[in-house]
N, C-alpha and C positions, 0 to 999 in steps of 0.2 A: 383372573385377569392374566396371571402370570404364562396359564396354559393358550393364552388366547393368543397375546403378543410376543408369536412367535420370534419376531427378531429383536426383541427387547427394548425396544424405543421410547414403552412407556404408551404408546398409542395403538390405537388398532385400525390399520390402513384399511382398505377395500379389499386385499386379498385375503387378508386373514380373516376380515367377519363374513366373507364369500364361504372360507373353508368353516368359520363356524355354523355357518346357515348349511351346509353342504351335511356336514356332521349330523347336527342335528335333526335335519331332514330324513336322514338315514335312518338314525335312531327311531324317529316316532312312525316313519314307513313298515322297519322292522317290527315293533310294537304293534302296527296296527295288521299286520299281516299274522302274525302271532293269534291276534283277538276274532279274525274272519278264520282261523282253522279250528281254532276253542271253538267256536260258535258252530259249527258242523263236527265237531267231534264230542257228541252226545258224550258218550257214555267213559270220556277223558281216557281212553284210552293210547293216546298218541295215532291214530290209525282213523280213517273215514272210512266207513263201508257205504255200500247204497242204501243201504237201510236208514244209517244217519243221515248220507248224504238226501234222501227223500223225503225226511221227517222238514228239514229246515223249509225250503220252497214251498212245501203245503201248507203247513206253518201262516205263512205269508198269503196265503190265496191264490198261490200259483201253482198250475196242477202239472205236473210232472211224473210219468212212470216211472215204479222200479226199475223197469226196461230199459228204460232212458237213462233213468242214473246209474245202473249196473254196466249202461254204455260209457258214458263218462268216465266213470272210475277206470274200467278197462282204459282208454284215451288215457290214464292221466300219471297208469300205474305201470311205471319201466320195470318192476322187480318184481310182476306177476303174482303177489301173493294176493291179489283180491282186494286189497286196499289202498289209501292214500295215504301216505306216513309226513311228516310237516316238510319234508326236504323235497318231496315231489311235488305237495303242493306250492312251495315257495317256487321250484323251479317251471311249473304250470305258470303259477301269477305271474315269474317276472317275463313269459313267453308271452302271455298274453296282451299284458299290459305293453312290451316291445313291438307288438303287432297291434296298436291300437287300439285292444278291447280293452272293457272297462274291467274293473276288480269283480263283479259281482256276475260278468257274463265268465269271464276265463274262471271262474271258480265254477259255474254253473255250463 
C-alpha cells in the first residue's frame, strides 16, 4: 500500500491506481512477450532462426516456407547475423503492434 499511495494520504486516488494498472500492464505485457520469444526459440538459445522460426506455424497447421521464414528473419534481423535475438524481436513486436498489427502477425 505504502508503494501505491504515492502522496501518503492513506488512500489511493485515480491517479495512483491509473499508475498501478499502467505498471502492471507493462509488467505482464513484458512477460507475455518474453513467453511468444521462448515459444519460437526452440532450442533456448536466446536467437530465432528460420528453422525455429518454421517449426512453430507448421506446428499449428499453418504452412509457411523456410523461404518465407528465412524472409522474415532477414525483415526482422538489424544486426545481420542470421537470427532474431529477444531485443529485435521485442522491437519487431512493439513496431508492429504500433502499426496495428496483432502480436501473432508482427511475429509472423
Amino acid at each position: 500500500m505504502e508503494d501505491i499511495d504515492t502522496d501518503k494520504d492513506g488512500f489511493v486516488d485515480l491517479a495512483e491506481f491509473t499508475q498501478l494498472c499502467r505498471s502492471s500492464s507493462t509488467a505482464f505485457a513484458a512477460a507475455e512477450l518474453r513467453d511468444a520469444f521462448d515459444l519460437y526459440d526452440q532450442n533456448k538459445d536466446g536467437l530465432i532462426s528460420a528453422a525455429e522460426l518454421h517449426q512453430v506455424p507448421n506446428r499449428l497447421g499453418i504452412r509457411c516456407s523456410v523461404e518465407e521464414c528465412t524472409k522474415t528473419i532477414k525483415n526482422v534481423d538489424s544486426d545481420a547475423d542470421g537470427s532474431v535475438n529477444f531485443e529485435e524481436f521485442e522491437k519487431k513486436m512493439a513496431n508492429g503492434v504500433n502499426n496495428g498489427a496483432s502480436t501473432a502477425a508482427a511475429a509472423h
